[in-house]
N, C-alpha and C positions, 0 to 999 in steps of 0.2 A: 361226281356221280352221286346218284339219289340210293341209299339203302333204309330199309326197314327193321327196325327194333322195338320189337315190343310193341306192336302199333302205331308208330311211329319213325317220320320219313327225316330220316339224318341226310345230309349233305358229308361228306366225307369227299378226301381228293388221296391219290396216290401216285409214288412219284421212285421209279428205280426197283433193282432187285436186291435178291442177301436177304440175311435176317431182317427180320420186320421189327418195326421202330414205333411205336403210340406217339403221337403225338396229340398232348390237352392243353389249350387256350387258356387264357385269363380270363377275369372278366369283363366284356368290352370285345375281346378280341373274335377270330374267328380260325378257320385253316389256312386262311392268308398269312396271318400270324408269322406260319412257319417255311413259306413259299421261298422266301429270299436267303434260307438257311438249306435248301433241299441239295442244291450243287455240295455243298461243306461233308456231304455223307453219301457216296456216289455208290457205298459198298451195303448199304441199309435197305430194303423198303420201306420207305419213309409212308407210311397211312394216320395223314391229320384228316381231325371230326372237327367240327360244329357241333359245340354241344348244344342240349336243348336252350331254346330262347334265341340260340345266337346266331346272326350270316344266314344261310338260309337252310338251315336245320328249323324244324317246325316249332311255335310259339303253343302250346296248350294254354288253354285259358283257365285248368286248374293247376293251381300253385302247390300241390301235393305230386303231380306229376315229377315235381322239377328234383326231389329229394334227394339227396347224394347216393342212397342205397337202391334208389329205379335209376339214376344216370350209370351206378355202376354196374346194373345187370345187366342194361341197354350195352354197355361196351363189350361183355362177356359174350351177350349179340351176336354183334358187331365180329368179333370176332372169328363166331362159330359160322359167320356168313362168306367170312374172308376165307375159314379154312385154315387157322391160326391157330394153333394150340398153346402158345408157348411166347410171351413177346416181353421185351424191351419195352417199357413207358416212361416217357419224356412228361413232366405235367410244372406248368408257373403258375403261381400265386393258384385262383381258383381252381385252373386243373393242374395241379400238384394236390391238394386236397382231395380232390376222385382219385387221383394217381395211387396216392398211398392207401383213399378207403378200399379203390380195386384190389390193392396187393394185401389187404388187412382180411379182406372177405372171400379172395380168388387167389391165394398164396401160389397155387399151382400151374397158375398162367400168365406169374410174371417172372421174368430169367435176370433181370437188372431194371433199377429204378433211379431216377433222376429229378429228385425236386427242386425245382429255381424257383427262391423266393416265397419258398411256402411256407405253413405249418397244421399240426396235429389238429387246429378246432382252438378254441377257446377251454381251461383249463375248469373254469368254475359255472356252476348256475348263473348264477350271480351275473355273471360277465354276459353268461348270454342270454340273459332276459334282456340287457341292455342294449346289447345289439339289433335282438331279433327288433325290438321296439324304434331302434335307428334304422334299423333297414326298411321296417315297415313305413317310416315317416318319408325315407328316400324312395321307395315304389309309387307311393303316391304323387310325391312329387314330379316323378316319371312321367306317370301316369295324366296328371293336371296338367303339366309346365310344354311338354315334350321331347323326344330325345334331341335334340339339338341343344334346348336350353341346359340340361343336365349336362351333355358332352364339356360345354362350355365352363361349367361348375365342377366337374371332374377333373379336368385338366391341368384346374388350378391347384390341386391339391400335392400340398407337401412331399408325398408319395413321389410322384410323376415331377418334382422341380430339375431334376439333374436329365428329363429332357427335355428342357428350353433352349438347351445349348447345340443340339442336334443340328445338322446340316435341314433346312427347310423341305427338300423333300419326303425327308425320313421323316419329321412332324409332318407333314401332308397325308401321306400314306395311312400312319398313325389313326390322323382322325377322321379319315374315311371311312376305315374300318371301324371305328366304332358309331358313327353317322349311320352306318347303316343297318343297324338293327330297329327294332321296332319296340315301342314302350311296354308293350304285352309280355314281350321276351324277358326283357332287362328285369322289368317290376316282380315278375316271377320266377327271376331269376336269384333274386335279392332275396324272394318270401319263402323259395321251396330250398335253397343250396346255399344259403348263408354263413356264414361261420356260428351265428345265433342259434341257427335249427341244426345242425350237422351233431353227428355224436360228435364227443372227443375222445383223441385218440391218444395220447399220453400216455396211459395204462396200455394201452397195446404193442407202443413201440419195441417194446424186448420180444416179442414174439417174431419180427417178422426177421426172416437167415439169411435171405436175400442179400445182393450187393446194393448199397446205397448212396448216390452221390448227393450230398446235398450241398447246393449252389446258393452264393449270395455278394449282391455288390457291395461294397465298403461303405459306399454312401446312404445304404439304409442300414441303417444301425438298429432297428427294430426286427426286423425279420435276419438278421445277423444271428440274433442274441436268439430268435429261435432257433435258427437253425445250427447255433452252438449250445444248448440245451436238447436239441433234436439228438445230436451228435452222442452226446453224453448214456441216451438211451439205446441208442440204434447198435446192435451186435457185431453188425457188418458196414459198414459206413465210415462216407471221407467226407471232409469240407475242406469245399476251395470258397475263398473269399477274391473276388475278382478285382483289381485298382479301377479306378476312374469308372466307378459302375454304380447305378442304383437299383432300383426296383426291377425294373425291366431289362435284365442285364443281353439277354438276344437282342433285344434292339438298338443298346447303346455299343455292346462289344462284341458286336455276332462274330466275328473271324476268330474271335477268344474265345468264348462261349462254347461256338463248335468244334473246334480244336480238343477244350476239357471235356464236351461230352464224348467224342472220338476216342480218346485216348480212354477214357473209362469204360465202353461198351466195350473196346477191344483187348483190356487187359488180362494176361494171362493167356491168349490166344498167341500161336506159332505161326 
């Protein structure tokens, strides 16, 4: 279904009733993302978005649009359009990043948080001048090259090795969904919501009281080591580190994956 935020037209899907669930994408990915995990949680309404750029959520041609602090009003939106006051957010790698700026800037409209694979921003200037300058080099290349040839150079990457081993349709699906975005999207997607341009959040993590789950496969030892750094700051928060998992740990161990975020939404509850 098509909603409006902020003038502009999100693609969102919903799927069951109960408490309501956020579900934010990666980068690359879409609300399909989450489609093949929506049975795993029959007690949730499960509401995944498209963010901007991505699936068929709309492409702005300014890259100011794209910013982490307008995608996370647009959700507050989103939302207020649902009739939602109060939710659960699910967010990997890029959305886990909105996930925790929503619950940084919108404290009072998230009930429990779930980050796979993510982290707080890049810690120094330093870091993200370099970034923002690699990202800008990867938009263009987008932008020149096309999304197919990028998907191809993406895939390869270090990050994404532990799934080559996947069963072939799981890789299929995979690069469907990220085929089918559009270079407009992705390039401004890199230049308005990067890790480069995003505040960091570091200094903020002792504020939020929230429950926090933060998720990470054993085979990425990078985003491990955030999110046992994450952990060290976060007041209220657990890490599960998942076996045989990498980046993308819904993909590679969704029956797992959905099982720990299950049992986390529902703890404490009679």
């Amino acid at each position: 279904m098509t909603m409006m935020a902020n003038g502009v037209r999100y693609h969102v899907e919903q799927y069951g009733e109960g408490e309501p669930l956020l579900l934010l994408h990666g980068f690359t990915g879409s609300a399909d993302t989450w489609r093949p995990l929506a049975p795993f949680w029959p007690d949730f309404r499960v509401m995944a978005v498209d963010l901007l750029g991505h699936g068929r959520t709309e492409a702005p041609k300014n890259a100011r649009r794209y910013r982490i602090e307008h995608a996370a009003a647009d959700l507050a939106a989103l939302l207020d359009e649902w009739g939602v006051e109060q939710v659960n957010v699910l967010g990997y790698s890029m959305g886990g990043r909105l996930a925790l700026a929503f619950a940084v800037w919108h404290p009072r409209r998230v009930r429990r948080l779930v980050l796979e694979s993510s982290s707080p921003g890049l810690k120094t200037e330093e870091e993200r001048r370099a970034r923002r300058e690699a990202d800008e080099a990867l938009a263009r290349k987008i932008e020149t090259e096309g999304v197919r040839a990028f998907v191809d150079d993406w895939e390869q990457l270090p990050l994404f090795s532990t799934q080559r081993t996947l069963p072939a349709p799981v890789q299929a699906a995979v690069r469907r969904e990220r085929l089918r975005h559009t270079a407009t999207g992705l390039a401004n997607s890199l230049r308005g919501m990067g890790t480069g341009v995003q505040p960091s959040f570091w200094g903020r993590l002792g504020e939020l009281d929230v429950p926090v789950l933060l998720v990470c496969g054993e085979r990425d030892e990078k985003f491990c080591r955030i999110a046992a750094q994450m952990h060290e700051r976060l007041p209220n928060s657990e890490l599960v580190c998942v076996k045989e998992a990498g980046h993308a740990i819904h993909v590679e161990q969704p029956g797992i994956f959905a099982k720990i975020v299950s049992e986390f939404m529902t703890k404490g509850e009679v």
